[in-house]
PDB file as gemmi writes it, atoms N, CA and C in Angstrom:
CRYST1    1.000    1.000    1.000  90.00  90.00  90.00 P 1                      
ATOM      1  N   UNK A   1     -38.471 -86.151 -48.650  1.00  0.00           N  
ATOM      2  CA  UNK A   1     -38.103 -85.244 -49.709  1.00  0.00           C  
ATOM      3  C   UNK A   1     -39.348 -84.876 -50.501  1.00  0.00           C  
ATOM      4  N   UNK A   2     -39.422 -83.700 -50.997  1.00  0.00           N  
ATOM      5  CA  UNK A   2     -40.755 -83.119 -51.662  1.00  0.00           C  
ATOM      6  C   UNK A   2     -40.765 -83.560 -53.232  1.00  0.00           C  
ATOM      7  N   UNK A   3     -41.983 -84.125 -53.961  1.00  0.00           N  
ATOM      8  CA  UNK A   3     -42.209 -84.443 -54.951  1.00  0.00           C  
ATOM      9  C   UNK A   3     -41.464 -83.384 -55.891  1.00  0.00           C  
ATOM     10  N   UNK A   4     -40.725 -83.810 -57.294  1.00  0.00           N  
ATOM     11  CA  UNK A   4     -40.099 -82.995 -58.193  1.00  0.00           C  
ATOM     12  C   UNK A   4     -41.072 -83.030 -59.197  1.00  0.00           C  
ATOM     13  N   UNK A   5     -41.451 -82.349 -59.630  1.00  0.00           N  
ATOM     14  CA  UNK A   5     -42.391 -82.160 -61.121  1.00  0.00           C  
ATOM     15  C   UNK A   5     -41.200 -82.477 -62.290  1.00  0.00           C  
ATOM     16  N   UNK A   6     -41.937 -83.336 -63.196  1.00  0.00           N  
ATOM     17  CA  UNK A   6     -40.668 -83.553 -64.550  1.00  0.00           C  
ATOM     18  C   UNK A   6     -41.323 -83.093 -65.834  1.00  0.00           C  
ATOM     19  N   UNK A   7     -43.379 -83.048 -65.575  1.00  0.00           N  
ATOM     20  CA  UNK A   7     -43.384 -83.221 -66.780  1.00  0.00           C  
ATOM     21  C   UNK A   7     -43.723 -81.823 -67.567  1.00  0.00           C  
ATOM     22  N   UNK A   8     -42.951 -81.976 -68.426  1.00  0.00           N  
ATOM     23  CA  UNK A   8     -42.476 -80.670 -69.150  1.00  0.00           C  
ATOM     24  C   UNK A   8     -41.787 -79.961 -69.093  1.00  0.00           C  
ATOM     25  N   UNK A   9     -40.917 -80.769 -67.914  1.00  0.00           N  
ATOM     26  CA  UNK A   9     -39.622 -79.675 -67.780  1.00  0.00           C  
ATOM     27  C   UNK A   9     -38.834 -79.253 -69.199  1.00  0.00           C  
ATOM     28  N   UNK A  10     -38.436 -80.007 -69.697  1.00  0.00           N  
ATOM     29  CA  UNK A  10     -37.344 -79.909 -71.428  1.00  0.00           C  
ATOM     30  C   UNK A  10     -38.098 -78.679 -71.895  1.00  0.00           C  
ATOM     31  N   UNK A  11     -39.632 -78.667 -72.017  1.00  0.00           N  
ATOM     32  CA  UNK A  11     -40.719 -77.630 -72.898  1.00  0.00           C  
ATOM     33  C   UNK A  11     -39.797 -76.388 -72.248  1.00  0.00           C  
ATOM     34  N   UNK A  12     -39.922 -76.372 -70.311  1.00  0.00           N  
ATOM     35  CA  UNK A  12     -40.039 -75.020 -69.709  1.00  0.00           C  
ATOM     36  C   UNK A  12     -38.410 -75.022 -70.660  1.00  0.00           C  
ATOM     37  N   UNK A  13     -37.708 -75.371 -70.589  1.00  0.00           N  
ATOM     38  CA  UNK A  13     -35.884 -75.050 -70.647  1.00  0.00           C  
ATOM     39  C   UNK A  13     -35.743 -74.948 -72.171  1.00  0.00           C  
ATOM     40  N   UNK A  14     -36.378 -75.605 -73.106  1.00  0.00           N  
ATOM     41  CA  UNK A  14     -36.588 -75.244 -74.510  1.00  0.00           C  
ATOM     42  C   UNK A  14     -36.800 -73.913 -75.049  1.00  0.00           C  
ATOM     43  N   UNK A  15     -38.268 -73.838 -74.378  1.00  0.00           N  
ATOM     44  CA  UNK A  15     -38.652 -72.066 -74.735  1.00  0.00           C  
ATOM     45  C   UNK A  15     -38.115 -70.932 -74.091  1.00  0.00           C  
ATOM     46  N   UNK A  16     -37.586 -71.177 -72.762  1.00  0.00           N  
ATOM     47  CA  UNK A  16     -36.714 -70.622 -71.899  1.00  0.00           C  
ATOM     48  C   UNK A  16     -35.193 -70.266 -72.971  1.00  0.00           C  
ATOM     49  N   UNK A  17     -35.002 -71.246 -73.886  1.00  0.00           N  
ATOM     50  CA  UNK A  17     -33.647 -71.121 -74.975  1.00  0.00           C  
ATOM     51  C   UNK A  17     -34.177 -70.479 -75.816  1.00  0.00           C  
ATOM     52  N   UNK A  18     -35.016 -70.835 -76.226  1.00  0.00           N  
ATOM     53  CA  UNK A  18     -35.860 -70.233 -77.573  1.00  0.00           C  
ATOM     54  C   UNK A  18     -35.710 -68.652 -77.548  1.00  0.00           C  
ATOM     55  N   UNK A  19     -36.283 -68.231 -75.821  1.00  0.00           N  
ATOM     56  CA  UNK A  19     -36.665 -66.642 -75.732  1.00  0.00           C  
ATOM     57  C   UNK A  19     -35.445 -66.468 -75.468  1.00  0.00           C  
ATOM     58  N   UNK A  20     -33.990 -66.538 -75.372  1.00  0.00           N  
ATOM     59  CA  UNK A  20     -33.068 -65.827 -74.808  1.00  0.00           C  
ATOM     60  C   UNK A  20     -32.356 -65.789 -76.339  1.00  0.00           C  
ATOM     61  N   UNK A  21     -32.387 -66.642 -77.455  1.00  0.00           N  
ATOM     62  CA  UNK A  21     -31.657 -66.878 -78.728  1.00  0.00           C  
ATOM     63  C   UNK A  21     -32.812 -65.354 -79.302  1.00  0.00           C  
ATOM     64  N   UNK A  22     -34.200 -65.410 -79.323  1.00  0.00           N  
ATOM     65  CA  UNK A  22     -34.955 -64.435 -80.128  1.00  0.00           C  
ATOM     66  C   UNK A  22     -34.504 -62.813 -78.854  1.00  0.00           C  
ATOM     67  N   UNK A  23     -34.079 -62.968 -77.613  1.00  0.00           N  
ATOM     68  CA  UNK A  23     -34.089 -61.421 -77.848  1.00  0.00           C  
ATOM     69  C   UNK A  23     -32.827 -61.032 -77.591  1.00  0.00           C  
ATOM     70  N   UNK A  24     -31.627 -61.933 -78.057  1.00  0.00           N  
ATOM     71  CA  UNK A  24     -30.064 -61.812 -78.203  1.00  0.00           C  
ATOM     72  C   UNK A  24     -30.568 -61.552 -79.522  1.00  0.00           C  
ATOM     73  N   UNK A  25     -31.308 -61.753 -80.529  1.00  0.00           N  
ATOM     74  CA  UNK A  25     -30.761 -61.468 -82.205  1.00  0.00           C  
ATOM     75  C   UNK A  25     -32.014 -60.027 -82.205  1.00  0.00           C  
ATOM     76  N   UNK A  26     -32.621 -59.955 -81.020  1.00  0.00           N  
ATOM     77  CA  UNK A  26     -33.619 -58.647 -81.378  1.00  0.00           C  
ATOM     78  C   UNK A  26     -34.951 -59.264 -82.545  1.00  0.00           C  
ATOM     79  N   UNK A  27     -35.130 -60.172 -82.052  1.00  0.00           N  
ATOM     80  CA  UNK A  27     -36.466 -60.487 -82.607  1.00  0.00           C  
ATOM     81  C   UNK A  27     -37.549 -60.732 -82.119  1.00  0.00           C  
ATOM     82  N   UNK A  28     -38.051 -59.660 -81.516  1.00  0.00           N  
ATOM     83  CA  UNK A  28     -39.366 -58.898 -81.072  1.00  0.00           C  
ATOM     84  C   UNK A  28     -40.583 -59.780 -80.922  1.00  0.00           C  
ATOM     85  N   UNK A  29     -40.820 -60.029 -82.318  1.00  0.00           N  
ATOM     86  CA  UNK A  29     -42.008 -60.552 -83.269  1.00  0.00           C  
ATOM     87  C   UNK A  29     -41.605 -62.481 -82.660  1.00  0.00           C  
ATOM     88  N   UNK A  30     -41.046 -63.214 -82.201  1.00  0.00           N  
ATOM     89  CA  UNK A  30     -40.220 -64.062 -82.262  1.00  0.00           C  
ATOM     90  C   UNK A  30     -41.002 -64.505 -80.627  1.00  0.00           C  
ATOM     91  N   UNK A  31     -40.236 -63.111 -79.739  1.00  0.00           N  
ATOM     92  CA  UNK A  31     -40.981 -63.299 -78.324  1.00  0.00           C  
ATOM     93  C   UNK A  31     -41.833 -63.477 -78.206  1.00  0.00           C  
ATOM     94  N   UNK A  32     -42.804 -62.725 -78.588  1.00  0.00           N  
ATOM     95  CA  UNK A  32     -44.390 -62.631 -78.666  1.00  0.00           C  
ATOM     96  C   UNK A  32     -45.135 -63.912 -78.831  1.00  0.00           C  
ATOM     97  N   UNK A  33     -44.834 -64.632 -80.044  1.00  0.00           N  
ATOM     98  CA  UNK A  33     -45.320 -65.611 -80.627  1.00  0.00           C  
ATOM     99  C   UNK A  33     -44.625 -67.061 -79.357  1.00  0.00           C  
ATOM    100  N   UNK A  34     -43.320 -66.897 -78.613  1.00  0.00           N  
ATOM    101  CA  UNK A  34     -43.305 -67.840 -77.456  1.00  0.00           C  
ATOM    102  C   UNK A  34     -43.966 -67.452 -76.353  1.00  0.00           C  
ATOM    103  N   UNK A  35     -44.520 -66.339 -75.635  1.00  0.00           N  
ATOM    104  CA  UNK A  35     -45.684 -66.110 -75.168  1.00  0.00           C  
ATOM    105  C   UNK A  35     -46.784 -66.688 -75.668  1.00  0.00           C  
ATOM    106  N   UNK A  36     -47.602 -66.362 -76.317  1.00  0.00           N  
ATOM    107  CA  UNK A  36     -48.315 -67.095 -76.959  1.00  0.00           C  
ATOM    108  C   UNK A  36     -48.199 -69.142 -77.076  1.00  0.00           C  
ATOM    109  N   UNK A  37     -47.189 -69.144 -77.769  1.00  0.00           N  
ATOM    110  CA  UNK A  37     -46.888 -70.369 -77.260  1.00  0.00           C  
ATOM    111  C   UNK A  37     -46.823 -71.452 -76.056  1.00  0.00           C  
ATOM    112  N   UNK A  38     -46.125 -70.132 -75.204  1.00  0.00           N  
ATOM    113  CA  UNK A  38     -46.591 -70.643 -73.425  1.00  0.00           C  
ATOM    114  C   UNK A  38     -47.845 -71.353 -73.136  1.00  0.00           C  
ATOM    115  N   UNK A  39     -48.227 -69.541 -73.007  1.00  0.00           N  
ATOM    116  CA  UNK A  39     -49.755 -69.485 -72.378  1.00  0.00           C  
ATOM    117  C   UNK A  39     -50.141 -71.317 -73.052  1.00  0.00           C  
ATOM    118  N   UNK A  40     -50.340 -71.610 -74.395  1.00  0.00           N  
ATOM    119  CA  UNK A  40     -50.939 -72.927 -74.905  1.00  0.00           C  
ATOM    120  C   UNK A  40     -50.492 -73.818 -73.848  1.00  0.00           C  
ATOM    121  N   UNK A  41     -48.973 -73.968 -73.869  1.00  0.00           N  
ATOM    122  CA  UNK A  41     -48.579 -75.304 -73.126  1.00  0.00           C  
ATOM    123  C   UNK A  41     -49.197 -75.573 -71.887  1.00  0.00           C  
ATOM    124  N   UNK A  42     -49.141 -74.439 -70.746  1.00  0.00           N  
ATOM    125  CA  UNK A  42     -49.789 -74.379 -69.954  1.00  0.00           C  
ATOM    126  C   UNK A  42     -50.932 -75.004 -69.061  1.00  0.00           C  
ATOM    127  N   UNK A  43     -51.626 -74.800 -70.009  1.00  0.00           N  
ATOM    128  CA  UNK A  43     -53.033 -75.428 -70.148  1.00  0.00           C  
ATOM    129  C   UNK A  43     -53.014 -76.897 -69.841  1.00  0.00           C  
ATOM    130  N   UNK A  44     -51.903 -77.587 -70.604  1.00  0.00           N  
ATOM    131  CA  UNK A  44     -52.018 -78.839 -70.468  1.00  0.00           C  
ATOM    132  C   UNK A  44     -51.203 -79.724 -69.637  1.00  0.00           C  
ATOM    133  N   UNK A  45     -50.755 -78.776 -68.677  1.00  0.00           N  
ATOM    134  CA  UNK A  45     -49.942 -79.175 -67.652  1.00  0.00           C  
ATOM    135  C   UNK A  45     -50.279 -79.160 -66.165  1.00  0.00           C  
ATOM    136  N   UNK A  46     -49.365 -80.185 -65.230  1.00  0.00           N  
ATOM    137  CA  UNK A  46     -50.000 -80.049 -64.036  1.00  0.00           C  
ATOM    138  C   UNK A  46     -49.633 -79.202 -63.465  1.00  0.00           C  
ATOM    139  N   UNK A  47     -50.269 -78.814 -62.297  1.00  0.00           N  
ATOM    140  CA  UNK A  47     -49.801 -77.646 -61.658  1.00  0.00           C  
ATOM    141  C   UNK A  47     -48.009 -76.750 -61.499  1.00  0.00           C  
ATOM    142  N   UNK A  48     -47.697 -78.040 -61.152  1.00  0.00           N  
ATOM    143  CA  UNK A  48     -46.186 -77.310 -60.495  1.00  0.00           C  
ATOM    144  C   UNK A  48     -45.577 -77.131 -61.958  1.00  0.00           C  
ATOM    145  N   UNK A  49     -45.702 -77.330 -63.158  1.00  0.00           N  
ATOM    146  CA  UNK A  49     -45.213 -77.086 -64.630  1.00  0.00           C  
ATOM    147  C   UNK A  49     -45.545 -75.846 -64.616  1.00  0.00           C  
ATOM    148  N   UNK A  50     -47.188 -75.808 -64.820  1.00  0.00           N  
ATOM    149  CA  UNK A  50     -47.788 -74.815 -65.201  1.00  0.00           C  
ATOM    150  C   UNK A  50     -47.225 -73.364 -64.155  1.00  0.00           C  
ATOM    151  N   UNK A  51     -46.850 -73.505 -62.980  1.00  0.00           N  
ATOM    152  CA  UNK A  51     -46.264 -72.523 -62.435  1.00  0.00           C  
ATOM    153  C   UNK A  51     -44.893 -72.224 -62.988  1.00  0.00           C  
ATOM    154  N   UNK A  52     -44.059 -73.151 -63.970  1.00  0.00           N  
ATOM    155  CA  UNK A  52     -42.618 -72.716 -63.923  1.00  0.00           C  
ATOM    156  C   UNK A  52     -42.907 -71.883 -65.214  1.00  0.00           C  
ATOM    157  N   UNK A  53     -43.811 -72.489 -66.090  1.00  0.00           N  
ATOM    158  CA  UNK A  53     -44.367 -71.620 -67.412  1.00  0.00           C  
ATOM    159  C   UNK A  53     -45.261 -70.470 -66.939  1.00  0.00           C  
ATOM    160  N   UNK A  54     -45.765 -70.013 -65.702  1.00  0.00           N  
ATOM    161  CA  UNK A  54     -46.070 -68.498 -65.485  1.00  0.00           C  
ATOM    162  C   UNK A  54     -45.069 -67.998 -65.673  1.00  0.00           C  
ATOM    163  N   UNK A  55     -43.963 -68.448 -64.619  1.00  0.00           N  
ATOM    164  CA  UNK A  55     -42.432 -67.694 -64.350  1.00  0.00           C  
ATOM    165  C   UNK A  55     -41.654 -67.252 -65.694  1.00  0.00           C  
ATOM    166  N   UNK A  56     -41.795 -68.455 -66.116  1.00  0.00           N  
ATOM    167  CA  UNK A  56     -41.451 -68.025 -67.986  1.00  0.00           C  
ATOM    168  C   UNK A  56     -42.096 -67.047 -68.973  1.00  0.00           C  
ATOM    169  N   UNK A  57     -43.330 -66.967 -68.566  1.00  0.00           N  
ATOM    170  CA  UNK A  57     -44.041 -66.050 -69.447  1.00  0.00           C  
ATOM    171  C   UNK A  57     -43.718 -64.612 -68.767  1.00  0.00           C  
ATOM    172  N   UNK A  58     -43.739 -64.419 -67.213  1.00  0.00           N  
ATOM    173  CA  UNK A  58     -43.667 -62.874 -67.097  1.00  0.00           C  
ATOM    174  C   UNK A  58     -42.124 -62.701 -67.126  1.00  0.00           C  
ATOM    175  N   UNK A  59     -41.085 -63.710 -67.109  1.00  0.00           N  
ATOM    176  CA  UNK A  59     -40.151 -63.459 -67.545  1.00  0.00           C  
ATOM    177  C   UNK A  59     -39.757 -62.966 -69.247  1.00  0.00           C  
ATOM    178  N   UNK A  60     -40.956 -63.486 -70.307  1.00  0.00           N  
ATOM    179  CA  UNK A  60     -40.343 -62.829 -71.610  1.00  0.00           C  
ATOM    180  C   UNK A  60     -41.331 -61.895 -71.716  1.00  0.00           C  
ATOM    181  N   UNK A  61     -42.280 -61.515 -71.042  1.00  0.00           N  
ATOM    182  CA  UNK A  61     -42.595 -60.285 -71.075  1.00  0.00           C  
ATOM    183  C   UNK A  61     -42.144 -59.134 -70.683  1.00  0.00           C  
ATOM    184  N   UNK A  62     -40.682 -59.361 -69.515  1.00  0.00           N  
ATOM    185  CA  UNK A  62     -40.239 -58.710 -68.778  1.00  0.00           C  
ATOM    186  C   UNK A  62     -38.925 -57.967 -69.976  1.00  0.00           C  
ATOM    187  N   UNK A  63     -38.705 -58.590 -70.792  1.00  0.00           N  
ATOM    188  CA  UNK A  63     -37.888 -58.528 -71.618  1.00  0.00           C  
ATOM    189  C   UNK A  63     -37.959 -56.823 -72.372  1.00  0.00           C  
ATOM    190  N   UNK A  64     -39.518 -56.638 -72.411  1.00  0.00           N  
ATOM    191  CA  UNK A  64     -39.682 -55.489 -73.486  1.00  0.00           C  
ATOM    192  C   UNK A  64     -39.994 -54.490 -72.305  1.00  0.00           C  
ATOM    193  N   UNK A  65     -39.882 -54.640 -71.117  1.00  0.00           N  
ATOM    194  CA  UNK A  65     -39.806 -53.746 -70.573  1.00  0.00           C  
ATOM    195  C   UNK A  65     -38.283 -52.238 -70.892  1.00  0.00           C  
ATOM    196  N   UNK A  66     -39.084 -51.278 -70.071  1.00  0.00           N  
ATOM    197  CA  UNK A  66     -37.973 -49.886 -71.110  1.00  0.00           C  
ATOM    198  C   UNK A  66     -36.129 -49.719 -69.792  1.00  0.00           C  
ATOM    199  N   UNK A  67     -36.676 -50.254 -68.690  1.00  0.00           N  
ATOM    200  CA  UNK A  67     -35.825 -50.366 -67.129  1.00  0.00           C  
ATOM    201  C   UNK A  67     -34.405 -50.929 -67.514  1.00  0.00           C  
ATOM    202  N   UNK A  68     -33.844 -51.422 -67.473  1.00  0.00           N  
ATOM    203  CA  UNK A  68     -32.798 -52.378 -67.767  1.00  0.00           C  
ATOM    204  C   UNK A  68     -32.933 -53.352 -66.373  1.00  0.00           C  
ATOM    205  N   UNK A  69     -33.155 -53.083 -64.904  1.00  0.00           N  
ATOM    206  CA  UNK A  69     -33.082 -53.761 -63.953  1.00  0.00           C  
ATOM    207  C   UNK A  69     -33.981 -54.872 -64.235  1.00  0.00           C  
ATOM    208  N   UNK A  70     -35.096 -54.915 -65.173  1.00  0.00           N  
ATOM    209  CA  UNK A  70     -36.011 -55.970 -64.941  1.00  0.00           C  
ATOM    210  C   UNK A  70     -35.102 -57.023 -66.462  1.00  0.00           C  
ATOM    211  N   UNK A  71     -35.293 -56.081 -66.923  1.00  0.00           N  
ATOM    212  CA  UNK A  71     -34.792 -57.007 -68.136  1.00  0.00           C  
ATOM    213  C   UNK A  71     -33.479 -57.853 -67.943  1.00  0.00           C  
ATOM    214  N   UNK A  72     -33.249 -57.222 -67.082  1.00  0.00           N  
ATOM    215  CA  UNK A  72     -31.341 -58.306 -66.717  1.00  0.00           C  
ATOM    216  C   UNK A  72     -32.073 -59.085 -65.646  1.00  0.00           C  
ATOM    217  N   UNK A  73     -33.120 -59.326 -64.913  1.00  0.00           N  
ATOM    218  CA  UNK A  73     -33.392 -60.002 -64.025  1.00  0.00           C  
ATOM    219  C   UNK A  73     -34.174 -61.158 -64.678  1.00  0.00           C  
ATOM    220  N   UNK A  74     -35.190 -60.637 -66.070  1.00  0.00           N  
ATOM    221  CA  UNK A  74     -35.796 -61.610 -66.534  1.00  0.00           C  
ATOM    222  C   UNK A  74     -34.571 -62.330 -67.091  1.00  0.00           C  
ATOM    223  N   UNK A  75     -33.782 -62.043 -67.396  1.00  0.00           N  
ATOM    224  CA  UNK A  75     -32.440 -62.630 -68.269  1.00  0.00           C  
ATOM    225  C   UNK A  75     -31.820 -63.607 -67.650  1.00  0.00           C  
ATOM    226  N   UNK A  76     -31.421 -63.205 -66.658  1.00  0.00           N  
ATOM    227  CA  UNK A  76     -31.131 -64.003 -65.681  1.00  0.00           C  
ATOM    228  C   UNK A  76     -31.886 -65.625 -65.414  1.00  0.00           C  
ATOM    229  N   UNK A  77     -33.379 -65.013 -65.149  1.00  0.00           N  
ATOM    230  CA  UNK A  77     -33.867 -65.808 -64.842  1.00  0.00           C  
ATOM    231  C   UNK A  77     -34.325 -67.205 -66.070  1.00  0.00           C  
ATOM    232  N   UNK A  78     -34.502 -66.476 -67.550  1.00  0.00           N  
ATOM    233  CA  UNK A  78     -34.124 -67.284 -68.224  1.00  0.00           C  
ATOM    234  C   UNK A  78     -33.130 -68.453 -68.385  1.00  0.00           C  
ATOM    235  N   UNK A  79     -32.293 -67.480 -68.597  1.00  0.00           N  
ATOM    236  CA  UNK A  79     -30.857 -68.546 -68.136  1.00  0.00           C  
ATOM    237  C   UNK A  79     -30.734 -69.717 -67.007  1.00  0.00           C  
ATOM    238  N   UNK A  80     -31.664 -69.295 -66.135  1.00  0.00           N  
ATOM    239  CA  UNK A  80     -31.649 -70.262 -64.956  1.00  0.00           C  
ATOM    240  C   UNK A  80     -32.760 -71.782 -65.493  1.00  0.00           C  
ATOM    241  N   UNK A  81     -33.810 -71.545 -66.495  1.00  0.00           N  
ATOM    242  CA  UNK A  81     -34.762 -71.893 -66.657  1.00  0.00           C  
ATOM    243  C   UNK A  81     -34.126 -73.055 -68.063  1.00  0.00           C  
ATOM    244  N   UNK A  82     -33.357 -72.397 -68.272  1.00  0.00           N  
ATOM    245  CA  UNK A  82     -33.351 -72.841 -69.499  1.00  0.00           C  
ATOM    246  C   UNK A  82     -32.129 -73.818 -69.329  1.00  0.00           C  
ATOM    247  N   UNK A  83     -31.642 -74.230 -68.216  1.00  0.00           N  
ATOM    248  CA  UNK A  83     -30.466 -75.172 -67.245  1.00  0.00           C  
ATOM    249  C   UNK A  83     -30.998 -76.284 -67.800  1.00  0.00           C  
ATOM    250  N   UNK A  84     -32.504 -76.701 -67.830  1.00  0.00           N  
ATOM    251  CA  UNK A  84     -33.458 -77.600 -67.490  1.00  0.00           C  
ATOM    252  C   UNK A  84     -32.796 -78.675 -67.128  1.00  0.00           C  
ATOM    253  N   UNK A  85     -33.005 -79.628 -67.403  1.00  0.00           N  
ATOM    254  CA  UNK A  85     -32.890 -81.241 -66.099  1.00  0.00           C  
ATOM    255  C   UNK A  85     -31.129 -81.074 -65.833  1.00  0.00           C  
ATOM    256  N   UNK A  86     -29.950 -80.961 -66.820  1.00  0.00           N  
ATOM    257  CA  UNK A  86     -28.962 -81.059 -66.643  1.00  0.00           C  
ATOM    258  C   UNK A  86     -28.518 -80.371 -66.047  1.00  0.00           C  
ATOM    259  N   UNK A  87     -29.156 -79.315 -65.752  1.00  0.00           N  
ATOM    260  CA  UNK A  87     -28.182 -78.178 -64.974  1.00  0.00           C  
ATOM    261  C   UNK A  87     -26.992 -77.075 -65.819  1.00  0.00           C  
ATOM    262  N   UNK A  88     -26.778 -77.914 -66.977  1.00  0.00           N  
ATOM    263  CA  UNK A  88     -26.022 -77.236 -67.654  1.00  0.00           C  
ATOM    264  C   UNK A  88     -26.635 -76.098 -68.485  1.00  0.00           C  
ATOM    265  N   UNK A  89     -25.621 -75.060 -68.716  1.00  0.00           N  
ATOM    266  CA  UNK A  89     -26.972 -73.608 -69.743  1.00  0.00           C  
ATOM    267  C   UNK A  89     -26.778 -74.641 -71.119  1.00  0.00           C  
ATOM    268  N   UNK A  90     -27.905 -73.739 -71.178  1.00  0.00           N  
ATOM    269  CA  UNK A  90     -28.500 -74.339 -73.216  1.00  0.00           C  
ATOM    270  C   UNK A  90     -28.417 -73.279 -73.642  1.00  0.00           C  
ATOM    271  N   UNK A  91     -27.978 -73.289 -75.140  1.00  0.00           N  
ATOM    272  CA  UNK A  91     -27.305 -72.532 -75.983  1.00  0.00           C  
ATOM    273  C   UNK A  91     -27.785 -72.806 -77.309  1.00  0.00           C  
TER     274      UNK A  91                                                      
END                                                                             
């Protein structure tokens, strides 16, 4: 069976909640600053983290896109992210 990465999972599924609560209330200014936030965590993570926090970042960037197809896909994919260890959605 292939190694599971754990550490930082809660972070990825936290901010993954974080960005779906800031662009359900339309707070713009909110996203930005968990981008930002990302990108930091990033840094200090091992690889296979640091890849689920790319996925996260072009996912809330995907958000302010003008399409609706991307934005329901980043949405989506939030939602999936933000399961973290339990599987259950976070809210």
């Amino acid at each position: 069976m292939g190694k599971r990465c754990r550490t930082g999972r809660e972070d990825v599924a936290s901010l993954a909640t974080l960005a779906l609560a800031a662009h359900r209330a339309g707070r713009k200014a909110e996203l930005r600053k968990e981008v930002a936030r990302t990108e930091a965590l990033a840094r200090d993570m091992d690889a296979c983290e640091a890849e689920k926090m790319d996925v996260l970042m072009g996912a809330i960037e995907s958000l302010e896109c003008s399409r609706p197809e991307p934005v329901l896909a980043a949405l989506h994919l939030l939602e999936h992210l933000a399961q973290g260890a339990t599987g259950r959605p976070r809210r």
